[in-house]
C-alpha positions as CSV (number, residue, x, y, z in Angstrom):
1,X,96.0,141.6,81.1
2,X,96.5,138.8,78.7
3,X,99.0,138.0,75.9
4,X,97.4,138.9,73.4
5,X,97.2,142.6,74.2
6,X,100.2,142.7,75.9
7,X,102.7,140.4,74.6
8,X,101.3,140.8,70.6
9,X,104.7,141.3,69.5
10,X,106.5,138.8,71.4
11,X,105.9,135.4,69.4
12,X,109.5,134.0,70.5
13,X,109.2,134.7,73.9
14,X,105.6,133.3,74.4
15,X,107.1,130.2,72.1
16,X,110.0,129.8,74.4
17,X,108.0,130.0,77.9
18,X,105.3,127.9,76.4
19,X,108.4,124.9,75.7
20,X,109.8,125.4,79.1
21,X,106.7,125.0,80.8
22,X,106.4,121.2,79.2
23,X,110.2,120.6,79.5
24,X,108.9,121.7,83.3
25,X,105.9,118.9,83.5
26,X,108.2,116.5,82.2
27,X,111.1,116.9,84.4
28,X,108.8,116.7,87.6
29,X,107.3,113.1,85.8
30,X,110.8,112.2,85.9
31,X,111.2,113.1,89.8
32,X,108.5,111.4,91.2
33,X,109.7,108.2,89.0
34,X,112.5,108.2,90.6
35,X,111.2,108.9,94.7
36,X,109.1,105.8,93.3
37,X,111.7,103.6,92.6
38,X,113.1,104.8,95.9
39,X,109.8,104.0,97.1
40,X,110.1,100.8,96.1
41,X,113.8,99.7,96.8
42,X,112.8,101.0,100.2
43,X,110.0,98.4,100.8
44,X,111.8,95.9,99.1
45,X,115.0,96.5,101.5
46,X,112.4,96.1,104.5
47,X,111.0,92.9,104.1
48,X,114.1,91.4,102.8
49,X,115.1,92.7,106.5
50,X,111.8,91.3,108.5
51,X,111.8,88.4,106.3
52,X,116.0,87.7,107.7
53,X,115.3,88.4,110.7
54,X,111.7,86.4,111.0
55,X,112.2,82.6,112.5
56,X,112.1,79.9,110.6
57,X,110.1,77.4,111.5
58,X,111.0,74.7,114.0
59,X,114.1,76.5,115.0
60,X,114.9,77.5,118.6
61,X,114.1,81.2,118.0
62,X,110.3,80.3,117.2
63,X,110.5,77.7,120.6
64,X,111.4,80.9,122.4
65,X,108.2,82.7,121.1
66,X,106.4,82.1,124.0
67,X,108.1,84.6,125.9
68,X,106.7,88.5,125.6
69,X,110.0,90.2,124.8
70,X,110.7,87.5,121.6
71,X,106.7,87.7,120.6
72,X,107.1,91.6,120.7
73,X,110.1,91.5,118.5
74,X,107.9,89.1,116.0
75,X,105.2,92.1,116.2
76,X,107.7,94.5,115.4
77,X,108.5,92.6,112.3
78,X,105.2,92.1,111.3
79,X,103.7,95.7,111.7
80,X,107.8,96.7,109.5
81,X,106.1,94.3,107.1
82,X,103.0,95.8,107.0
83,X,104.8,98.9,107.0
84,X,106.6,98.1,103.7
85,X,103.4,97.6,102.1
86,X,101.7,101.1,102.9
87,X,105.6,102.3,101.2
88,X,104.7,100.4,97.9
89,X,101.3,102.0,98.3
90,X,102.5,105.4,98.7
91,X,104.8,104.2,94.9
92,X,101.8,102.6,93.3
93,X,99.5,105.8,93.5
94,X,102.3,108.3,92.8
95,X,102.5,106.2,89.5
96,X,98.8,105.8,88.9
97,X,97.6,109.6,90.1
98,X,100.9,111.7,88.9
99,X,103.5,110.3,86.8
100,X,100.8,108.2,83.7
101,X,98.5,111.3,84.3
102,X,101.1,114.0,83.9
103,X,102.4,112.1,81.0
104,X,99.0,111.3,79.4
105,X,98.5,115.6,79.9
106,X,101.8,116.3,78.7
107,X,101.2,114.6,75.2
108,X,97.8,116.5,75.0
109,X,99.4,120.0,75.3
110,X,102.5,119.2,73.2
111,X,99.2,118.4,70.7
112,X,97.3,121.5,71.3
113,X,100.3,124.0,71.2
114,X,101.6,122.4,68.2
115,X,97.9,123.4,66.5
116,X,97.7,127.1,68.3
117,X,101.7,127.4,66.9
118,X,101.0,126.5,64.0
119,X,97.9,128.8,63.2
120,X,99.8,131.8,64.1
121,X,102.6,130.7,61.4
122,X,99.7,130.0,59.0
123,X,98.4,133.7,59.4
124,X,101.8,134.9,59.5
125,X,103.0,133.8,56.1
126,X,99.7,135.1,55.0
127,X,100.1,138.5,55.6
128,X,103.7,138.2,54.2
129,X,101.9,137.0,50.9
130,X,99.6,139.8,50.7
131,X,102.6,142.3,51.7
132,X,105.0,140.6,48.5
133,X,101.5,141.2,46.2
134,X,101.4,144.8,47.6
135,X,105.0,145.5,47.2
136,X,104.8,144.3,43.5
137,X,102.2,146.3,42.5
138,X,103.8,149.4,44.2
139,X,107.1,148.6,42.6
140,X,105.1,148.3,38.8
141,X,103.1,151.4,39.8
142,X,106.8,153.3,40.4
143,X,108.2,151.5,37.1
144,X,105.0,152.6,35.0
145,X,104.6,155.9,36.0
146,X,108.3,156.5,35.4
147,X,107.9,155.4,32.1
148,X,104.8,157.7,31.3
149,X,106.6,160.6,32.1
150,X,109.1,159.7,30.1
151,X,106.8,159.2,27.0
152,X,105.0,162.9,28.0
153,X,108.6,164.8,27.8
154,X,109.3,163.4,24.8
155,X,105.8,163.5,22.9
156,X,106.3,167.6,24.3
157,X,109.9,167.7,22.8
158,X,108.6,166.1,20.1
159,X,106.4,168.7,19.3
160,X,108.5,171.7,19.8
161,X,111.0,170.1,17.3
162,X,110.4,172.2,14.5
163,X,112.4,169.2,12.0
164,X,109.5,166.4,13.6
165,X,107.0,165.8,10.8
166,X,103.1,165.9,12.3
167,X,103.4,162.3,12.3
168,X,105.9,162.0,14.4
169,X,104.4,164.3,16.8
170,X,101.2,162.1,17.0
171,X,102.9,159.1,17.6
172,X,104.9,160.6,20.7
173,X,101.6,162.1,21.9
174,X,100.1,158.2,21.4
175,X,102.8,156.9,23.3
176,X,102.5,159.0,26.1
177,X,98.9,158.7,26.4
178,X,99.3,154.9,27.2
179,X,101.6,155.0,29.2
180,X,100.0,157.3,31.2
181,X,97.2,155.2,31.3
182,X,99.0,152.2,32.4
183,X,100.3,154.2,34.7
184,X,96.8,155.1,36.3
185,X,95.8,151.2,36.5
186,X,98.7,150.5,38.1
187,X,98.7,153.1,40.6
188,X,94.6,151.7,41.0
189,X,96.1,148.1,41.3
190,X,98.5,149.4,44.5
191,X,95.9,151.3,46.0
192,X,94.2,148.5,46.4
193,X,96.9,146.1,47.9
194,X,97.5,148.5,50.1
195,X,94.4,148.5,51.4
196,X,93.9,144.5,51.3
197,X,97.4,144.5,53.1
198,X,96.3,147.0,55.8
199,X,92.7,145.4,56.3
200,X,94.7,141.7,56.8
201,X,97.3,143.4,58.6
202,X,94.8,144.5,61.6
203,X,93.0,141.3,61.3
204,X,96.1,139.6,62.1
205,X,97.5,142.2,64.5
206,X,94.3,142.8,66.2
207,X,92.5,139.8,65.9
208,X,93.8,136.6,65.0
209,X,97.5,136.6,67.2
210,X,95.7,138.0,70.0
211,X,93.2,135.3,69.9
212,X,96.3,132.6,69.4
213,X,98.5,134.3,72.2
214,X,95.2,133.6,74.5
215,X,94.9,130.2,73.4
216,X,98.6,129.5,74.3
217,X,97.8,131.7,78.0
218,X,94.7,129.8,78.7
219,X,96.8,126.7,77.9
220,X,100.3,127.7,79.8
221,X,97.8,128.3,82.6
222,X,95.8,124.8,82.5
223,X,100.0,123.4,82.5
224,X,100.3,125.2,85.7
225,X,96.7,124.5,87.2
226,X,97.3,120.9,86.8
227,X,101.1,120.6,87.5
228,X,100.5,122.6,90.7
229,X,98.0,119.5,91.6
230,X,100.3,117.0,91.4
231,X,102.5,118.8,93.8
232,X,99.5,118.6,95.7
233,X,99.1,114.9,95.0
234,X,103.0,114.2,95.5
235,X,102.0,115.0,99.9
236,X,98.8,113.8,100.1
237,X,99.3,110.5,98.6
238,X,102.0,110.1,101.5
239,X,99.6,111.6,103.7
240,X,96.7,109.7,102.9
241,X,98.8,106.1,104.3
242,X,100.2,108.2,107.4
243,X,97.2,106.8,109.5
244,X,98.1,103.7,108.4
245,X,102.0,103.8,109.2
246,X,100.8,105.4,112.9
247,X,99.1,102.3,113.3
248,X,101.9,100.2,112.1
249,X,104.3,102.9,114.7
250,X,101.9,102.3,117.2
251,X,102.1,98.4,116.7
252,X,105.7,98.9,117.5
253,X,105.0,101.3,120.4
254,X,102.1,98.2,122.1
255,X,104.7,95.4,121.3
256,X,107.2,97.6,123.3
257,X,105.1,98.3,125.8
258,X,103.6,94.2,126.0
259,X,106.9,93.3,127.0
260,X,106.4,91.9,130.8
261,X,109.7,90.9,132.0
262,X,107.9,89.3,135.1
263,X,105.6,87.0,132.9
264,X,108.8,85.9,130.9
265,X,110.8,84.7,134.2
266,X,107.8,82.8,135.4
267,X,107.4,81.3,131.5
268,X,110.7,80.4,131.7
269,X,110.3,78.5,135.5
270,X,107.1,77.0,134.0
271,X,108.9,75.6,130.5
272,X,112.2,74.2,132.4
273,X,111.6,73.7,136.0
274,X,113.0,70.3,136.9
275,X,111.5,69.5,140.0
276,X,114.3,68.0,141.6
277,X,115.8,69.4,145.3
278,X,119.1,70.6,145.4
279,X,121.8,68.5,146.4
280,X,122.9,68.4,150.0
281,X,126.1,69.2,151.8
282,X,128.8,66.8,151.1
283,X,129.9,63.9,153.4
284,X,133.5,64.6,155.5
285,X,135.9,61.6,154.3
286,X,138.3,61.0,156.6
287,X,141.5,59.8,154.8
288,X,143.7,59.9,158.2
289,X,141.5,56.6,158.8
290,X,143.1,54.4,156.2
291,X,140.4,55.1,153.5
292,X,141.3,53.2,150.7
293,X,141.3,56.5,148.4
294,X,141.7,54.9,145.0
295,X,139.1,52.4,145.6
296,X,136.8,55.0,146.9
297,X,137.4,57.0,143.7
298,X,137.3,54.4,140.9
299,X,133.5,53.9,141.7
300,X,132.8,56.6,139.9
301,X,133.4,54.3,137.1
302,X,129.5,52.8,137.7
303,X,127.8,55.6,137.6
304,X,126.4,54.4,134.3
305,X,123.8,56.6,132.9
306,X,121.8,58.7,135.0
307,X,118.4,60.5,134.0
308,X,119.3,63.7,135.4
309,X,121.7,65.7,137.0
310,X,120.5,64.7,140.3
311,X,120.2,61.3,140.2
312,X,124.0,61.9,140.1
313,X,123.7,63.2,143.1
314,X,122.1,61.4,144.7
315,X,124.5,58.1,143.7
316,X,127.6,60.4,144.9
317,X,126.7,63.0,147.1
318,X,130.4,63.1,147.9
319,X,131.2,64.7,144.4
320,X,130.2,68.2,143.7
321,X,127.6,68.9,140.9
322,X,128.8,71.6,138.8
323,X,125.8,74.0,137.5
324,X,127.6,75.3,135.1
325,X,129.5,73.4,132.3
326,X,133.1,73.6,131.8
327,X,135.4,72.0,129.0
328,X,137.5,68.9,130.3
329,X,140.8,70.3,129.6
330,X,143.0,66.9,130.9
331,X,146.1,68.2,132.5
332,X,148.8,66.4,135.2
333,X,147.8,69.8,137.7
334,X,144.2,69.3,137.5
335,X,144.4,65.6,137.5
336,X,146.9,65.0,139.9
337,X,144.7,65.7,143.0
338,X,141.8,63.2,141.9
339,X,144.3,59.9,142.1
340,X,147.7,60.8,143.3
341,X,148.7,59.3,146.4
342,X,150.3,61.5,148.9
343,X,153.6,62.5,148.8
344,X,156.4,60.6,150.8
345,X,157.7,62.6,153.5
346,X,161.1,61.8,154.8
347,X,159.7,60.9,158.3
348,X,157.4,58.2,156.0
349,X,160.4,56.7,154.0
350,X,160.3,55.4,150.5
351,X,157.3,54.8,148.2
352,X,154.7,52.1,149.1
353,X,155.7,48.7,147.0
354,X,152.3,49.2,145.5
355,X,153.5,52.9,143.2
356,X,156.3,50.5,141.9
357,X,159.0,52.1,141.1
358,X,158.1,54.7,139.3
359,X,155.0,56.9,140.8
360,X,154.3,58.3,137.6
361,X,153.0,55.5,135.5
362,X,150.9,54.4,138.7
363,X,149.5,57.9,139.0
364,X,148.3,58.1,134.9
365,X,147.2,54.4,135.4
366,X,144.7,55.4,138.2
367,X,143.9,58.4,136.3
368,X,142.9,55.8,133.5
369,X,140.4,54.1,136.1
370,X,138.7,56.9,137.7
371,X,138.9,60.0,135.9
372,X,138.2,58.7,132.7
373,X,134.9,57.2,134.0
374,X,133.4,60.2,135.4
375,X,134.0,62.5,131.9
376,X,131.9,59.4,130.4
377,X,129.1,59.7,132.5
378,X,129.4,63.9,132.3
379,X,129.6,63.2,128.5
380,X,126.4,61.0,128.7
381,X,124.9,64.0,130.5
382,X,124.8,65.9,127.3
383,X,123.5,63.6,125.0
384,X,119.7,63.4,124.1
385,X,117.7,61.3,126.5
386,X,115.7,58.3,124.7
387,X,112.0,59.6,124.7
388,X,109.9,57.3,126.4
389,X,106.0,57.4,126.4
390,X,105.6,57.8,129.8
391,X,108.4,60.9,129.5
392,X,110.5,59.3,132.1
393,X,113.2,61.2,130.6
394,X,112.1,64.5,131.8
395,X,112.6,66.2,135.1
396,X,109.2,65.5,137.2
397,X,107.8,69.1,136.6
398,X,108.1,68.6,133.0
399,X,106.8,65.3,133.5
400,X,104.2,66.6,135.2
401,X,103.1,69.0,132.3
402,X,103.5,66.9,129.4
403,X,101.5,63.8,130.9
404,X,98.8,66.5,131.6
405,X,99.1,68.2,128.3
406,X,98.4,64.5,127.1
407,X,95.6,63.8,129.2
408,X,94.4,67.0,127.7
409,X,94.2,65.7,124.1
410,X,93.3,62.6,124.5
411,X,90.3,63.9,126.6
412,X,89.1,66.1,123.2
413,X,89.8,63.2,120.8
414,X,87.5,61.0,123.0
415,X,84.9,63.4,123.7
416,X,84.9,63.9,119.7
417,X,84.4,60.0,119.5
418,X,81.6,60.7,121.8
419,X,79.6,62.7,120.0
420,X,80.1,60.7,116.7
421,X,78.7,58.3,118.1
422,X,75.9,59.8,119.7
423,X,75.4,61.4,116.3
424,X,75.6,57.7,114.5
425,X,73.0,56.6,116.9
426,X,71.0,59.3,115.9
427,X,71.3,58.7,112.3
428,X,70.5,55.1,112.7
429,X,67.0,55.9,114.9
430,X,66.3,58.3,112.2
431,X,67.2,56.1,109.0
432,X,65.1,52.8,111.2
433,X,62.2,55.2,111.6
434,X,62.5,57.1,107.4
435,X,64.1,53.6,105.9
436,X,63.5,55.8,102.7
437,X,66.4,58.0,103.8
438,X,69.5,55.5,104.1
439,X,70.3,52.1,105.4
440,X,70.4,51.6,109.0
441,X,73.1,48.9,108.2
442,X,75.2,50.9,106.2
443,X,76.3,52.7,109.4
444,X,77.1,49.5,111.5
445,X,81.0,50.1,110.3
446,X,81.1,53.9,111.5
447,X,79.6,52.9,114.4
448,X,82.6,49.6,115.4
449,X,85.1,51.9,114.8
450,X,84.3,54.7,116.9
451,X,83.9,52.2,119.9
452,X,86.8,51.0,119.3
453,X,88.4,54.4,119.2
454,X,86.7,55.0,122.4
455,X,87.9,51.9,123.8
456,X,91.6,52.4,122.6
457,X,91.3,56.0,124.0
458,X,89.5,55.4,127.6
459,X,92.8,52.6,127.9
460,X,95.7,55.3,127.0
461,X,93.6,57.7,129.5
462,X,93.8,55.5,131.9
463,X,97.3,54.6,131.0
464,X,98.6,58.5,131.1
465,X,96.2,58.7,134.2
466,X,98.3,56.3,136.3
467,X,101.6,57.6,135.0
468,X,100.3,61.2,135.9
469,X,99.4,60.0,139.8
470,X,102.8,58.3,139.7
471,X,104.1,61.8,139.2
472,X,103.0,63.3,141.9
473,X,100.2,65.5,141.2
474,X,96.6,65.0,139.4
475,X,95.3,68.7,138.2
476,X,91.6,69.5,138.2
477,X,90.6,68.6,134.8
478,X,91.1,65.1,136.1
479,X,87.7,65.1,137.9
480,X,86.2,66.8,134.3
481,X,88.2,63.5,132.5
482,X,86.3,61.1,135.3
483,X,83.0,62.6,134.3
484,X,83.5,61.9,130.6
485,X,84.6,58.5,131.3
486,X,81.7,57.8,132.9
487,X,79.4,59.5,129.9
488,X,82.0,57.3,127.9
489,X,80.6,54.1,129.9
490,X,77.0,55.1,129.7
491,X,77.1,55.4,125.8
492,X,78.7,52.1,125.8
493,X,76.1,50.5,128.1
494,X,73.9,51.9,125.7
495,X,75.5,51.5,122.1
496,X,75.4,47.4,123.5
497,X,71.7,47.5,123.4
498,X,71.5,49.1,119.9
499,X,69.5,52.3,122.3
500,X,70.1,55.6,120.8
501,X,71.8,57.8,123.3
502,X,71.9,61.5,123.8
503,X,72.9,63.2,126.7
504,X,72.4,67.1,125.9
505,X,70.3,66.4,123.1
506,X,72.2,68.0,120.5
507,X,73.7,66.6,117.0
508,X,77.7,66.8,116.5
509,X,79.0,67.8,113.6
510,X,80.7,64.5,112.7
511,X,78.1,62.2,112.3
512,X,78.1,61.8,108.3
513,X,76.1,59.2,106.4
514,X,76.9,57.5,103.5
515,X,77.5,60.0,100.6
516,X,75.2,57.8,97.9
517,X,72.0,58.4,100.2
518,X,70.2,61.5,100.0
519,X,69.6,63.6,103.4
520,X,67.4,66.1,103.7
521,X,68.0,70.0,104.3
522,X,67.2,69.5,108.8
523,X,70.1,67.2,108.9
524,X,72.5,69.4,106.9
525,X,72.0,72.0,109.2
526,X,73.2,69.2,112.4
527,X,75.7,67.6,110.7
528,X,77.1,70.1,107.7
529,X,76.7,73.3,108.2
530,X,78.3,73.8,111.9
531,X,81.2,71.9,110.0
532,X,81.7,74.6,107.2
533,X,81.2,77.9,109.5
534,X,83.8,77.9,112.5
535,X,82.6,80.0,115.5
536,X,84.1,83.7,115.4
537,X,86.6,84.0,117.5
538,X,85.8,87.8,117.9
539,X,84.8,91.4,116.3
540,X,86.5,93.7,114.0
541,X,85.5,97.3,113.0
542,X,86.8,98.4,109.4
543,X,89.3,101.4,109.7
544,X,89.2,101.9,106.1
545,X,87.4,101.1,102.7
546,X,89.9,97.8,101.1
547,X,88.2,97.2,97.5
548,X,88.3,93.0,97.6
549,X,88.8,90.6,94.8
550,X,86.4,87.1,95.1
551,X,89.8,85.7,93.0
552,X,92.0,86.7,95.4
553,X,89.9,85.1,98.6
554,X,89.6,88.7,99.7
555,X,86.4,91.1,100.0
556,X,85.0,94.6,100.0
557,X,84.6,96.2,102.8
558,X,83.5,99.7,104.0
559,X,84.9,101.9,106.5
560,X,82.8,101.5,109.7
561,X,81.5,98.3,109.0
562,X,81.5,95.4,111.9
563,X,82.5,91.6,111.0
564,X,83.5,88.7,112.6
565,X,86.6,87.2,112.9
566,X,87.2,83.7,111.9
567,X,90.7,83.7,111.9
568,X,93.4,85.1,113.3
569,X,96.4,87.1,111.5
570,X,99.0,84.4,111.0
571,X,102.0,87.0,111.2
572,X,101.5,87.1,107.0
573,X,99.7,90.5,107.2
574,X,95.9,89.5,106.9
575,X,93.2,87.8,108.3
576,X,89.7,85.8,108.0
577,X,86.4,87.7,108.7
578,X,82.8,86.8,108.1
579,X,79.5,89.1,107.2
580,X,76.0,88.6,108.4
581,X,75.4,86.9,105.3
582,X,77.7,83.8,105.7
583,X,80.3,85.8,103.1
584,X,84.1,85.0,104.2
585,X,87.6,86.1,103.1
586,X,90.6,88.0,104.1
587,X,91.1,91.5,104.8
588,X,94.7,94.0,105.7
589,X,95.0,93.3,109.3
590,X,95.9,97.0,109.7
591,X,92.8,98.2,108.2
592,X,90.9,96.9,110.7
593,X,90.3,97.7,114.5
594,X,90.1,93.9,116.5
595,X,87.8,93.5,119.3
596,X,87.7,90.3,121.6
């Protein structure tokens, strides 16, 4: 069945269904637009939220990342941004793949029904043409023939008259003689309209609007075909992300799951344990001895300013530390009992000469001397301790860790000075030995200044050393930090007489000579080229093909493929990998599996 045979008489109705199907094309262009801008807002709307709620740096939130349940929440935001992204994805290719495709279709078909449409009215109006030439020559062939039998009644009238001269009866006979033969051509002429109308008449009925009609079917049906794929395309470009938004879901689920709330309460101990003991049982003060008690309390007026809360203590273990801070609200009630002498009994008599006469101003004037004191040196409490190198200000466990944290660095930067220098020693032997490679003199300045670093640096080791045994623990990298002193020692026995030392036999990496020499391709390799490549920090298998851009600092990689990573995502979404071939750049953390 086809629309041709069938529907050969139905030109409007074909016209109309052919028009609704584009209006049809174009109102679905118009519908995935619009889930696209949704699309869009949507992602938008989520990292405007991860970015609020991300912490900025320095700020306490980002101190507090080193505990699992705030580093989990910083995952969650991170795989919600990453999330956002696979959203404008899923807009991007609904815009590429459906709506400029639909719409680059749509103006095609608008073009080619407009051409079928208008080759039907073409043949149309022809075969009207032929039926007006068809009907004028039947209407002349009525109008002649009418004529000519008017002209043979009255040539046979004519004749009967018996008054009509023979003339007369010739000329009627004439007359009717050509009109009867005009007459006959134009009755040929019809016949042979009416055939040329009947033969155009079945080659437009029969052949050319069927042949249209199936153009406009085959077309309609294309419409369909093709709008029925970008239904297809509106799911599976969601679909085709939906691994990537499990792995994103699944982030969340690990970062919910990486929460340890055991780990955190140790972190916590670890970051503010103070080390101090807690404070003992207070003293009995027995007033019924004659303890001057005003004296006793206005010594709390030279507490001065203590490093911590214990040292308080342990200046005035006869006044209660209070863990937990309150605000100093000053009132007679709460004030009274810290100065205010007992009350007279009767049995004692009148007030002691001392209160004067009036107890009240001698009660505010003690309150002046002892109360006021003590909210100074609690007010002192809450200000920021001076930092001092040897972070005396800290509690001794924090003390403790930030001398050894110090010991730590300074141990790196001195080793690093160590092989410099073994690497300038190098260089030197090599440029005495090849004197046309460089100037052995032209490294004598490198070569002061790193012992001199090393110097300054053995002195602040030993200076952070001392302070470290001062509080109260040495850890086990001390005995490592002995060992490379002593390697420190040796290269300076050494380095005095001009001896090129060496003890694992390899070059460092910081050993450079002077940049107008020219060094030859073995000593790039010792002294450049571990510089440039940093050591891969692990292995990552590709998830999913990511087309790269050299411009961008990105590359191509294929699903399956293996590389190393070089560095690690920064919470920005991305991060640095290396091929075989020396070929670095950044890739989608989430397309990418992460092995350690």
């Amino acid at each position: 069945m086809d629309w041709g045979t069938d529907l050969w008489d139905q030109y409007d109705i074909i016209d109309k269904h052919t028009q609704s199907g584009l209006e049809l094309v174009e109102k679905y262009v118009k519908f995935v637009k619009e889930r696209t801008e949704i699309e869009q807002n949507y992602a938008k709307q989520l990292r405007n939220l991860t970015k609020k709620y991300n912490p900025k740096r320095g700020c306490k939130e980002e101190q507090e990342c080193r505990f699992s349940n705030h580093q989990s929440f910083l995952d969650i935001l991170n795989e919600m941004n990453d999330y956002a992204g696979q959203r404008e994805l899923i807009a991007e290719n609904m815009m590429m793949n459906i709506c400029i495709e639909l719409t680059k279709y749509l103006q095609e078909l608008k073009m080619e029904r407009k051409t079928h449409l208008s080759e039907a009215k073409k043949a149309q109006q022809s075969l009207e043409s032929t039926y007006k030439q068809l009907d004028s020559s039947k209407k002349r062939f009525e109008r002649e023939w009418r004529e000519a039998d008017k002209a043979a009644q009255y040539a046979e009238k004519t004749d009967q008259d018996i008054n009509a001269t023979k003339a007369d009866v010739e000329k009627a006979k004439q007359q009717a003689n050509m009109r009867t033969h005009i007459a006959e051509e134009c009755k040929n002429d019809y016949a042979a309209q009416l055939q040329k109308y009947n033969q155009e008449q079945s080659q437009f009925y029969f052949s050319d609007v069927p042949l249209i009609f199936n153009k406009l079917q085959d077309m309609d049906e294309r419409r369909v075909r093709k709008l029925a794929q970008g239904y297809v395309l509106f799911s599976d470009t969601e679909r085709h992300v939906m691994p990537i938004i499990g792995k994103c879901l699944e982030g969340v689920t690990k970062a919910g799951t990486n929460v340890n709330e055991r780990n955190d309460s140790i972190a916590l101990i670890e970051q503010y344990k103070s080390g101090f003991e807690r404070p003992g049982d207070l003293d009995f003060e027995d007033y019924s001895q004659g303890i001057n008690r005003a004296s006793s309390d206005s010594s709390l007026g030279t507490l001065g300013t203590p490093k911590g809360p214990l040292e308080l203590l342990g200046k005035n273990r006869s006044k209660p530390f209070w863990l937990f801070s309150k605000k100093s609200k000053l009132s007679p009630s709460s004030l009274t009992p810290l100065s205010t002498p007992p009350a007279p009994s009767p049995a004692n008599g009148p007030p002691s000469p001392k209160f004067g006469r009036d107890p009240l101003s001698y009660c505010l004037k003690e309150i002046n001397k002892t109360v006021k004191p003590r909210i100074s040196s609690f007010r002192t409490l809450g200000r920021t301790p001076t930092v001092t190198e040897d972070f005396g200000h800290l509690p001794p466990e924090q003390r403790r860790k930030r001398l050894q944290q110090k010991l730590d660095d300074i141990g790196k930067e001195l080793q690093k000075e160590v092989d410099q220098s073994e690497a300038l020693e190098k260089m030197k032997d090599v440029y005495e030995k090849n004197p046309q490679m460089g100037d052995p003199a032209s490294l004598s300045p490198q070569i002061n200044q790193t012992a001199q670093n090393m110097e300054r640096l053995r002195g602040e080791l030993n200076k952070y050393e001392s302070w470290l045994t001062e509080a109260g623990r040495r850890g086990d990298s001390m005995l490592r930090r002995d060992t490379l002193r002593e390697d420190a020692l040796s290269y300076r026995s050494h380095s005095n007489n001009n001896e090129p030392y060496s003890p694992d036999g390899t070059h460092s990496e910081e050993g450079t000579p002077d940049p107008s020499q020219a060094i030859y391709a073995e000593f790039d390799d010792d002294f450049e080229e571990e510089e440039e490549l940093a050591a891969p920090i692990g292995q990552c298998t590709a998830m999913y093909n990511f087309p790269g851009s050299a411009s961008e600092g990105t590359i191509t990689m294929q699903e399956g493929e293996v590389l190393s990573v070089v560095e690690e995502d920064k919470g920005d979404g991305w991060t640095r990998v290396r091929r075989a071939n020396g070929n670095e750049g950044y890739i989608p953390t989430s397309y990418v599996s992460i092995s350690k």
